[in-house]
C-alpha positions as CSV (number, residue, x, y, z in Angstrom):
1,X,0.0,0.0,0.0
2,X,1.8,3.3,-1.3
3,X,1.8,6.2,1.7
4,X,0.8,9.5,1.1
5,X,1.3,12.9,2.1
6,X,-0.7,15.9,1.7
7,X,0.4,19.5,1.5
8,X,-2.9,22.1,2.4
9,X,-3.0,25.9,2.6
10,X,-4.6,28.8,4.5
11,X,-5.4,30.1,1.3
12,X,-5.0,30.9,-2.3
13,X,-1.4,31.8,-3.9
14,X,-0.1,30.3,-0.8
15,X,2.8,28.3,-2.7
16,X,1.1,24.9,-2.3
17,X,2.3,24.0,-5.7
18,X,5.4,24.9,-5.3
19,X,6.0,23.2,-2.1
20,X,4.9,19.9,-3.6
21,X,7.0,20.4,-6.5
22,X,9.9,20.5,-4.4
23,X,8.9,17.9,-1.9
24,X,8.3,15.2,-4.9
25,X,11.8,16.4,-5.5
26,X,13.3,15.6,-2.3
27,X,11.3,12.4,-2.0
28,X,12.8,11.4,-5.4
29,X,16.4,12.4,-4.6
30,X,15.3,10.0,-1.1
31,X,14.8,6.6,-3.2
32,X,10.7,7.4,-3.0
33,X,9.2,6.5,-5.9
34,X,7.0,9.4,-6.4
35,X,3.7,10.5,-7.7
36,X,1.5,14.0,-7.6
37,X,-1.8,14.0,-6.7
38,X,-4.7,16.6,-6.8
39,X,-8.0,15.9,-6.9
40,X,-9.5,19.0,-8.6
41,X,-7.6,22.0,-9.9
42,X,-8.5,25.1,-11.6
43,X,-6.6,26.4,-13.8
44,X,-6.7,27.7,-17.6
45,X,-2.8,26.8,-17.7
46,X,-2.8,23.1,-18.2
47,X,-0.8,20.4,-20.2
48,X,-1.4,17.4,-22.8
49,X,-0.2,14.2,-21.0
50,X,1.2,10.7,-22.4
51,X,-2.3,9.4,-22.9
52,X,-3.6,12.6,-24.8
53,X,-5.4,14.1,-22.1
54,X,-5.8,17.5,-20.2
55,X,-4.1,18.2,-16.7
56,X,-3.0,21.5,-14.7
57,X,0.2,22.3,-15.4
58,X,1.2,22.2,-11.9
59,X,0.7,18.5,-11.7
60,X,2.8,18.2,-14.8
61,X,5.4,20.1,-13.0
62,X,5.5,18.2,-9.7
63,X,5.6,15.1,-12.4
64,X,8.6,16.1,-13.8
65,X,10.2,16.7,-10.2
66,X,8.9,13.3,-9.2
67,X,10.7,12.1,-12.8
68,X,7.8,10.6,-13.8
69,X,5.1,10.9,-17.2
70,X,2.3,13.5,-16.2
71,X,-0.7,11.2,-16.2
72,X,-4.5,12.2,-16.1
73,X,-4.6,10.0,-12.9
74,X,-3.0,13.1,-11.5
75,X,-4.9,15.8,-11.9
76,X,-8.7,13.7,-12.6
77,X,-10.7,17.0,-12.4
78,X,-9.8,19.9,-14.2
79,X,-12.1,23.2,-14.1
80,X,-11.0,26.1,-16.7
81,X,-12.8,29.1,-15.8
82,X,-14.6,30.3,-19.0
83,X,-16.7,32.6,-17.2
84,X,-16.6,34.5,-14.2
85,X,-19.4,32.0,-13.2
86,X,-19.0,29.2,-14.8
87,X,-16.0,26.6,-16.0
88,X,-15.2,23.6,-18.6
89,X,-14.9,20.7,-16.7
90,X,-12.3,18.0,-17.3
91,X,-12.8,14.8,-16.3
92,X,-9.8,11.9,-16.4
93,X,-8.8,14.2,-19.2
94,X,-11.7,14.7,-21.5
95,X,-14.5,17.4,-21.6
96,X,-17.2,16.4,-19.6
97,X,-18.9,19.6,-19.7
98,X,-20.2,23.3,-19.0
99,X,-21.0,24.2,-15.4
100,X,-22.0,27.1,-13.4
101,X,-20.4,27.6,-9.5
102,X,-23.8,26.6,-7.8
103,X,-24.6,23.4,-10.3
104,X,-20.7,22.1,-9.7
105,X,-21.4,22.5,-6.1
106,X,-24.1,20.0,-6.2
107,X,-22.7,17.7,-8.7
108,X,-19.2,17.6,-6.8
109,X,-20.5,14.0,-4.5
110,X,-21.3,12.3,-7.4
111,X,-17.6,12.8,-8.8
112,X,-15.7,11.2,-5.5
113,X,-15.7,7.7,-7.4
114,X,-13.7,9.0,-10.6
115,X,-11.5,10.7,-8.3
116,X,-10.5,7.4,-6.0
117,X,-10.6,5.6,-9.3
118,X,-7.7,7.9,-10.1
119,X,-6.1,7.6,-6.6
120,X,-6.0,3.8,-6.7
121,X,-4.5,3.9,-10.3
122,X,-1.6,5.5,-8.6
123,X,-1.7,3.5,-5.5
124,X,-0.6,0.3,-7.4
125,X,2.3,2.2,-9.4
126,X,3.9,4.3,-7.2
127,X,5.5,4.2,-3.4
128,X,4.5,7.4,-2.2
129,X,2.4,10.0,-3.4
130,X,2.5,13.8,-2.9
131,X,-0.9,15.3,-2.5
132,X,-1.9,18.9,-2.8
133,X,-4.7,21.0,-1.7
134,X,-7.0,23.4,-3.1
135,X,-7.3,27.3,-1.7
136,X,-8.1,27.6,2.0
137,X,-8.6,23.9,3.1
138,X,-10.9,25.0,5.9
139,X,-13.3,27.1,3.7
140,X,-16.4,26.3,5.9
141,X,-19.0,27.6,3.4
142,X,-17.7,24.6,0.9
143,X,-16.7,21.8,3.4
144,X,-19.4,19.2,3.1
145,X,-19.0,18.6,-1.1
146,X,-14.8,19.5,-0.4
147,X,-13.1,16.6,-2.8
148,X,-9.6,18.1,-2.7
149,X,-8.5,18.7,0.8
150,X,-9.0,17.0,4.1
151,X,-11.8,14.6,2.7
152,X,-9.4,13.7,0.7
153,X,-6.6,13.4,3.2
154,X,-9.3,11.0,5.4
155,X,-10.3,8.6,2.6
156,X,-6.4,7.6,2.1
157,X,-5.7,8.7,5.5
158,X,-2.4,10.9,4.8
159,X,-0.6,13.2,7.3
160,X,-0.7,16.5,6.6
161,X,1.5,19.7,6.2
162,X,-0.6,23.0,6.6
163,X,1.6,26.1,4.1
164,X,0.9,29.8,5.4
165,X,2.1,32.6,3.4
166,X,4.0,35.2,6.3
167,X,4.8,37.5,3.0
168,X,1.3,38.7,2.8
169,X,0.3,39.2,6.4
170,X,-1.3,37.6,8.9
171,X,0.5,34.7,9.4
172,X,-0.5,34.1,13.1
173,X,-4.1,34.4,12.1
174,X,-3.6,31.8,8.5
175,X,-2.3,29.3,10.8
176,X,-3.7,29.3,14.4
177,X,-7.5,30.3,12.5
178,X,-7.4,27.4,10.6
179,X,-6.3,25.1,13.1
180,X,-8.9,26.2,15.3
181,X,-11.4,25.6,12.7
182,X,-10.4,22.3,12.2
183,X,-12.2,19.1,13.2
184,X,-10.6,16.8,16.1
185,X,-9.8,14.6,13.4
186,X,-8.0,17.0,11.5
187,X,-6.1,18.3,13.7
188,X,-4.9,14.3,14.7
189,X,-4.0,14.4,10.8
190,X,-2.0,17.4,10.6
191,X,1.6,17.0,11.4
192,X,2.6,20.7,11.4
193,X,3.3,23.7,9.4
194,X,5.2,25.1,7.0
195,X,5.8,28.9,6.9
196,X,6.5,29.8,2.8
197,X,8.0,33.5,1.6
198,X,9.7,34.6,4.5
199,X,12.0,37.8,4.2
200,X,14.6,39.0,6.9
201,X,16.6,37.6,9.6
202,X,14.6,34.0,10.8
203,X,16.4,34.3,14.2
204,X,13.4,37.4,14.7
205,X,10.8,35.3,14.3
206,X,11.7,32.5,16.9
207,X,9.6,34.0,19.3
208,X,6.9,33.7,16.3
209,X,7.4,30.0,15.9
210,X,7.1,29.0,19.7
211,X,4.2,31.3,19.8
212,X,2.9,28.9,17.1
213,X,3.4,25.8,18.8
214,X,2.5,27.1,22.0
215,X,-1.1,27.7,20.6
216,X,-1.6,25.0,18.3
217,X,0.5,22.2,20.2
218,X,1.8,21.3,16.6
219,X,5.5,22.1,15.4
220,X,6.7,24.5,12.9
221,X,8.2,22.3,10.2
222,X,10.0,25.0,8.3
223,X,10.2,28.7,7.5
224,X,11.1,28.9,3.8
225,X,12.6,31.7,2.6
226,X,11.3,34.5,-0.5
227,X,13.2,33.1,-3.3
228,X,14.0,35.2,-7.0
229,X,16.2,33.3,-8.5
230,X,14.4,29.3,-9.1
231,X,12.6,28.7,-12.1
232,X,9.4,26.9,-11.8
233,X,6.2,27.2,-14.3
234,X,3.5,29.1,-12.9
235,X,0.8,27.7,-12.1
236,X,-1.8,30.1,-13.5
237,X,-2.6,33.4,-14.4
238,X,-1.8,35.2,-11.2
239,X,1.9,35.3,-11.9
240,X,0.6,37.9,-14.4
241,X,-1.6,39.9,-12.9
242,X,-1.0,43.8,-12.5
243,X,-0.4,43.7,-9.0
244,X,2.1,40.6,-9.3
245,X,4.1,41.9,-12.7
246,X,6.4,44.7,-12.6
247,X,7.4,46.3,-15.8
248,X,10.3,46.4,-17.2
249,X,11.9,49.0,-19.0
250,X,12.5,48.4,-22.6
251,X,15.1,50.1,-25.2
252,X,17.5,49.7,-27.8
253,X,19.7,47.1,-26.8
254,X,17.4,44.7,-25.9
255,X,14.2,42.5,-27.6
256,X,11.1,43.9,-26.4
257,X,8.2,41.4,-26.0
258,X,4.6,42.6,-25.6
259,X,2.5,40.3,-24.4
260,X,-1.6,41.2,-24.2
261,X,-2.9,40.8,-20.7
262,X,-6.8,39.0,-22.2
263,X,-9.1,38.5,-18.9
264,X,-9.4,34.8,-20.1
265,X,-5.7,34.0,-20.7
266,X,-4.3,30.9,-20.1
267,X,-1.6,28.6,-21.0
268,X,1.0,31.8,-20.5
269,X,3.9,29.4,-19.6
270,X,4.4,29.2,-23.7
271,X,6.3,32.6,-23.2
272,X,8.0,32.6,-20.0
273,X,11.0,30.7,-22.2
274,X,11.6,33.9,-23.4
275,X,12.4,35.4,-19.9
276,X,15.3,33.4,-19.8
277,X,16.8,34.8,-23.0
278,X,19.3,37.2,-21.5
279,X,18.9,40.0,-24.2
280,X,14.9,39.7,-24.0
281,X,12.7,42.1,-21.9
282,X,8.7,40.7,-22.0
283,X,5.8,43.1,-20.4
284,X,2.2,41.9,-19.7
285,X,-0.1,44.8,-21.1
286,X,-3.3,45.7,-20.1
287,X,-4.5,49.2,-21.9
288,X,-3.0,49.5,-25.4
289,X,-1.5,52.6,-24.5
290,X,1.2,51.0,-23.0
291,X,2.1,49.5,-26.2
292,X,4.6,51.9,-27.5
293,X,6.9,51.7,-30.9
294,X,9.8,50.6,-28.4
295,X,8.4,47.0,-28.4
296,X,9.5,44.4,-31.4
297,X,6.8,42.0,-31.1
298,X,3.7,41.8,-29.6
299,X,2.0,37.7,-28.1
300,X,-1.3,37.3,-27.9
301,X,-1.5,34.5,-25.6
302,X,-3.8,31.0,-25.2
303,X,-7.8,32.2,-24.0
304,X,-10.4,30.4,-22.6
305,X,-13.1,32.4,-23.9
306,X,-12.0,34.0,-27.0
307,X,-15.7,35.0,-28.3
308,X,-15.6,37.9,-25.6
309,X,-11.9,38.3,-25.5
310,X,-13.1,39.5,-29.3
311,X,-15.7,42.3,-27.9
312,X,-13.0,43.1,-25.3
313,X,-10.3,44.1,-27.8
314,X,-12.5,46.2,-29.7
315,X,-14.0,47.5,-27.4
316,X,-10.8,48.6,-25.0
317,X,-8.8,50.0,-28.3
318,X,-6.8,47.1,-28.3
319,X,-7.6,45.9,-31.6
320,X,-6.9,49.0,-33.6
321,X,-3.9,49.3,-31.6
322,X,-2.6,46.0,-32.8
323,X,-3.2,46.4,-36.3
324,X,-1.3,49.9,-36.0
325,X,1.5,47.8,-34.4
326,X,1.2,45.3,-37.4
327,X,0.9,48.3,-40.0
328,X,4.1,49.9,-38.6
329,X,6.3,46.6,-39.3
330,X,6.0,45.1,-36.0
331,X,6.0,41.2,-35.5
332,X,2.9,39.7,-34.3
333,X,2.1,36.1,-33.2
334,X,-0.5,34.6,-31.9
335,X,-0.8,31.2,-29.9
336,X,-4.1,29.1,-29.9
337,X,-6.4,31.4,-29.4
338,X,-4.5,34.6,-30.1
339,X,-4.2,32.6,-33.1
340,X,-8.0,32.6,-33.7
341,X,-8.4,36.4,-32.7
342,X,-5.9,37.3,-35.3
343,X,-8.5,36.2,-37.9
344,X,-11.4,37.8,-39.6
345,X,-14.1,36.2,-37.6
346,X,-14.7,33.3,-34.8
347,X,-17.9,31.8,-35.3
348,X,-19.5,29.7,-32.0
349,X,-23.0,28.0,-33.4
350,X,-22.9,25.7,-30.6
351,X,-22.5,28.2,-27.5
352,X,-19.2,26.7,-26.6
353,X,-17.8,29.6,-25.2
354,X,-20.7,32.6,-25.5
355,X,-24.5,33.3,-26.5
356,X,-23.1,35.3,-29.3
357,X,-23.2,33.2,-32.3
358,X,-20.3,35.5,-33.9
359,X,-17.7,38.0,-33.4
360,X,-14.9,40.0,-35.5
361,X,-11.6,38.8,-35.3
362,X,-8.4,41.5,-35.3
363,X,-8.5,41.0,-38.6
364,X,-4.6,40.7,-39.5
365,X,-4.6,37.0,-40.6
366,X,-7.2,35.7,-43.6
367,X,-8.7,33.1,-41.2
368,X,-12.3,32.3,-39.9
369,X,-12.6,30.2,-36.4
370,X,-15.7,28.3,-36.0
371,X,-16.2,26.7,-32.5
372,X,-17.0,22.7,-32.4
373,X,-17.9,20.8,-29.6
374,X,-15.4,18.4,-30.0
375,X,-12.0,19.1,-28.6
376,X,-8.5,18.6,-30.1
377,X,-6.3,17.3,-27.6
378,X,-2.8,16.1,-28.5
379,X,0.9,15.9,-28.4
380,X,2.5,17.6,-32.1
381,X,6.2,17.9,-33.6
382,X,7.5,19.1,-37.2
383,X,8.9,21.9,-38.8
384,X,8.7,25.7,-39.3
385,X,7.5,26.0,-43.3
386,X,9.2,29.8,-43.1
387,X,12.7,28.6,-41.2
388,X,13.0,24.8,-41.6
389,X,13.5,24.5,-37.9
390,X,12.1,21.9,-36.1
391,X,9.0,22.2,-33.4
392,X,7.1,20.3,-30.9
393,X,4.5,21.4,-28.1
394,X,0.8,20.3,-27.6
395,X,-2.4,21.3,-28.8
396,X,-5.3,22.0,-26.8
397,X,-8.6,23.8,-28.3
398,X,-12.1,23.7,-29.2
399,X,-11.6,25.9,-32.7
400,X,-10.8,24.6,-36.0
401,X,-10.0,27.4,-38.6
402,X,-9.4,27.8,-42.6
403,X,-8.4,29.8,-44.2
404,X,-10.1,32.5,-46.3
405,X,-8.1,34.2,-48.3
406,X,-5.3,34.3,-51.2
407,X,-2.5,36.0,-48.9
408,X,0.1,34.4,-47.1
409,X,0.8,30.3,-46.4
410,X,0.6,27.8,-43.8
411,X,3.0,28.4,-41.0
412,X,3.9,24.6,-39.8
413,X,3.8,21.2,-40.7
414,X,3.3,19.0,-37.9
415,X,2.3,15.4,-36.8
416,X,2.2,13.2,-33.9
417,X,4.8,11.8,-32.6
418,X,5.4,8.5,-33.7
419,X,3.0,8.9,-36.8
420,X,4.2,11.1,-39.9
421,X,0.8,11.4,-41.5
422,X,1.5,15.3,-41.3
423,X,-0.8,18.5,-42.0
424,X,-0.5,22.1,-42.3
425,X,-0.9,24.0,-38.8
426,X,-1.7,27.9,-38.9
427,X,-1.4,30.6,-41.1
428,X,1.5,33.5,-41.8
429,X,1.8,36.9,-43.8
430,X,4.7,38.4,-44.9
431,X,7.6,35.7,-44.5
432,X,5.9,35.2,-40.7
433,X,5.9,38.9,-39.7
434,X,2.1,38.3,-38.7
435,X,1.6,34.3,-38.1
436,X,-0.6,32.2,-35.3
437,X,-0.7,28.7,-34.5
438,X,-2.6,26.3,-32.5
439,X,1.1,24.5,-31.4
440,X,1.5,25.4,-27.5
441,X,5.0,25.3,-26.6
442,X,6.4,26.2,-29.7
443,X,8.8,28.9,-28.6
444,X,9.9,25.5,-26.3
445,X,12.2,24.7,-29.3
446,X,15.6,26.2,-29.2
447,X,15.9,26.0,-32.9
448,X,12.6,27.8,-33.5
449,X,13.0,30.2,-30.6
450,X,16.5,31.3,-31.7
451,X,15.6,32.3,-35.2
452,X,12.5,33.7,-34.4
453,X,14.4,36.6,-31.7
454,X,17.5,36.5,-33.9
455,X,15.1,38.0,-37.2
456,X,14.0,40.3,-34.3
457,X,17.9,41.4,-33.4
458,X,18.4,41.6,-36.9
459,X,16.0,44.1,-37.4
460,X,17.3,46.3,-34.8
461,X,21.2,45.8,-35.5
462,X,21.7,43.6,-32.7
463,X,24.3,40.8,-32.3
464,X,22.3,37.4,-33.0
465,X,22.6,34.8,-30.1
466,X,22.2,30.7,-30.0
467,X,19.3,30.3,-27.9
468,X,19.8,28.7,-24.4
469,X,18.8,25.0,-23.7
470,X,15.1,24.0,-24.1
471,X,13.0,23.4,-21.6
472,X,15.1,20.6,-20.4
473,X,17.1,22.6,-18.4
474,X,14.1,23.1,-16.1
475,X,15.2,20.1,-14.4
476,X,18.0,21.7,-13.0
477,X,15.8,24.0,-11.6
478,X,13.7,21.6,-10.1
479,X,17.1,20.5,-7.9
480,X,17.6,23.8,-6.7
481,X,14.2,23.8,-5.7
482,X,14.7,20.9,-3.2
483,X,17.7,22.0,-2.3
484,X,16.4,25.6,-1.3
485,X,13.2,23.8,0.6
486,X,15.9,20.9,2.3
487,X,17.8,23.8,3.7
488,X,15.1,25.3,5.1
489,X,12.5,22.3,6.3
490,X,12.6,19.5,9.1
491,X,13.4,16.8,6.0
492,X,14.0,14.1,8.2
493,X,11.1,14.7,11.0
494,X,8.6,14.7,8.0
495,X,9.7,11.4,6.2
496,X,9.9,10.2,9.6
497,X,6.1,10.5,10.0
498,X,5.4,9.1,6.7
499,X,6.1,5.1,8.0
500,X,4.0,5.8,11.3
């Protein structure tokens, strides 16, 4: 029987994800043969696993920490926000369907079968498995249909590690008010706490850590310092939020990278590659006044919802502002659904995504969107038909589009892995000036990425570069990870509970 441990928060954005990315490192580097766990996630930032379906990216993350294939077993329900009501739902990796808040609510008991099924699927494959939460886990409004947290924790009956977040405030009140809302049973489950994004000297909050223990009778496991300087994938859009996001100043002597802020983006981890260019500079934008001549090329991201995405770009400025940036010999691209907002129109007959049955596009790429109800879920490779480089990433999206026009050519040619039946994948203009695809990932590829800024240095008279390693230099990352959470945690009194 494989043990378990569980890692819940006080709240939101508390670093859950992160802490059980770098546990399932430290288990692995242990001997623990290691698998992530959550039960539900929500997130519009998620990832095509070996079997073809969808999972949050964060339990891809903690998969590759583990070393281990991302599997839908670890992440059986997905919900991606399409709405500020209402979300896709993703079931062992497959659209299941369309819910409001209140209707999920209700249908939530009757999904506690799929997620075991999941559960046990890992049980017989792994040693140990790494379980994460979902927001606060003591949320008492939501407790009796809760799937993720310490229902969860009961029904496989894992220890638990309780993550506040002392960078935001409050820490005295995360912890000590959630353990004092905690069932008797709970509180027997819980082994301690974890203190994440600490800044200053710890030996100032000692008398902070006994006041702690002295209250909740439970010990302080660790007290984790801020960190800058590790790369992990976020998990979702709140790495980009205004209030999250400085901006960075942008000039001549570097490659300035625009990247439009939609209110339904998602799957922005295909561009943070680029923040690890050493000559590149990327902003999230919000108003299109911010978008100045200064940057080389603007992004327009993955969305969830790109029928109103559409209103909201004309109806902001945003879309004449593109097109100016476009007229002006600017590089656009756009990514799944920027790919689809860059057309001419986006048709949605079913309601997949809106009432309205059709919406203008930006209007820079000859290309009409309809919506289908079937979704295209899959692993891709090939080449670049403008560079000759070779590409691979992931598709994931509802849209299938043609185009319309005479101008420009298709942008890739792709095919599964392992099968070379191959077709064309997007659409360019002007030698790929203005070009979308549906290929998440794509700026993954060194080959690709270091062409596509080196045209950009080119441009501007800068000295061309060979871009860094791909993305498998994340795994590097990963061990600095556990080594910064090792440093900083009771290690040995945690693994030590794990065989009681």
């Amino acid at each position: 029987m494989a043990r378990a441990i569980m890692f819940l928060g006080t709240g939101s954005d508390v670093g859950k994800s992160i802490v059980a990315t770098a546990f399932c490192r430290i288990f692995k580097r242990r001997g623990f043969h290691v698998a992530p766990f959550k039960a539900q996630n929500m997130s519009n930032n998620s990832y095509v696993t070996v079997e073809g379906g969808e999972i949050g990216r964060a339990q891809a993350v903690q998969a590759e920490a583990a070393g281990v294939l991302p599997s839908i077993h670890m992440n059986p329900i997905l919900l991606k926000p399409s709405t500020e009501l209402g979300s896709q739902i993703i079931l062992h990796g497959e659209v299941f369907g369309q819910m409001d808040a209140s209707a999920y609510h209700d249908f939530k008991p009757g999904l506690k079968k799929a997620v075991m099924e999941s559960y046990d699927r890992l049980v017989e494959e792994y040693e140990l498995i790494v379980m994460e939460g979902a927001g606060s886990c003591c949320e008492m409004n939501l407790k009796e249909n809760d799937l993720v947290n310490f229902p969860m924790a009961k029904a496989v009956g894992a220890p638990c590690i309780l993550i506040a977040d002392i960078d935001r405030g409050g820490v005295f009140a995360q912890i000590i008010g959630t353990y004092n809302l905690m069932t008797r049973k709970e509180r027997g489950l819980t082994l301690g706490f974890l203190i994440n994004k600490f800044r200053g000297d710890p030996g100032l909050f000692s008398s902070g850590i006994e006041y702690i223990e002295k209250k909740t009778g439970k010990p302080v496991l660790g007290l984790v310092p801020f960190y800058k300087d590790i790369l992990i994938d976020s998990e979702d859009s709140v790495a980009v939020q205004e209030d999250k996001r400085a901006f960075k100043s942008v000039g001549p002597g570097t490659v300035n990278v625009a990247v439009v802020k939609l209110p339904s983006i998602s799957n922005f981890t295909d561009i943070e590659i680029l923040q690890r260019e050493p000559d590149v500079v990327i902003n999230y934008l919000f108003r299109p006044r911010e978008l100045s001549g200064e940057y080389d090329c603007l992004i327009l991201p993955g969305a969830k919802n790109v029928m109103e995405d559409a209103v909201w770009l004309s109806r902001t400025g945003w879309k004449r502002a593109i097109k100016e940036f476009a007229k002006a010999g600017k590089r656009v691209l756009g990514i799944c659904g920027g790919y689809q907002l860059l057309g001419e129109r986006i048709r949605d007959p079913l309601g997949v995504e809106s009432n309205r049955e059709e919406v203008k596009g930006i209007g820079l790429l000859p290309v009409t969107t309809t919506l289908e109800g079937q979704k295209i879920v899959r692993r891709v490779m090939g080449m670049c038909l403008q560079n000759q480089k070779r590409v691979s990433g992931y598709e994931i999206h509802m849209g299938r589009s043609r185009h319309t026009g005479l101008d420009g050519e298709p942008f890739l040619k792709i095919h599964p892995p392992g099968d070379k039946n191959a077709w064309a994948d997007g659409w360019v203009l002007d030698s790929g000036r203005v070009a979308g695809t549906y290929v998440h990932g794509i700026l993954d590829s060194p080959g690709f990425r270091g062409e596509f800024l080196n045209t950009l240095r080119r441009k501007k008279g800068l000295k061309e570069r060979t871009s860094r390693q791909g993305r498998l230099a994340r795994f590097h990352q990963y061990d600095r990870l556990a080594d910064h959470f090792e440093a900083h945690c009771d290690v040995e009194k945690i693994i030590s509970r794990l065989s009681d």
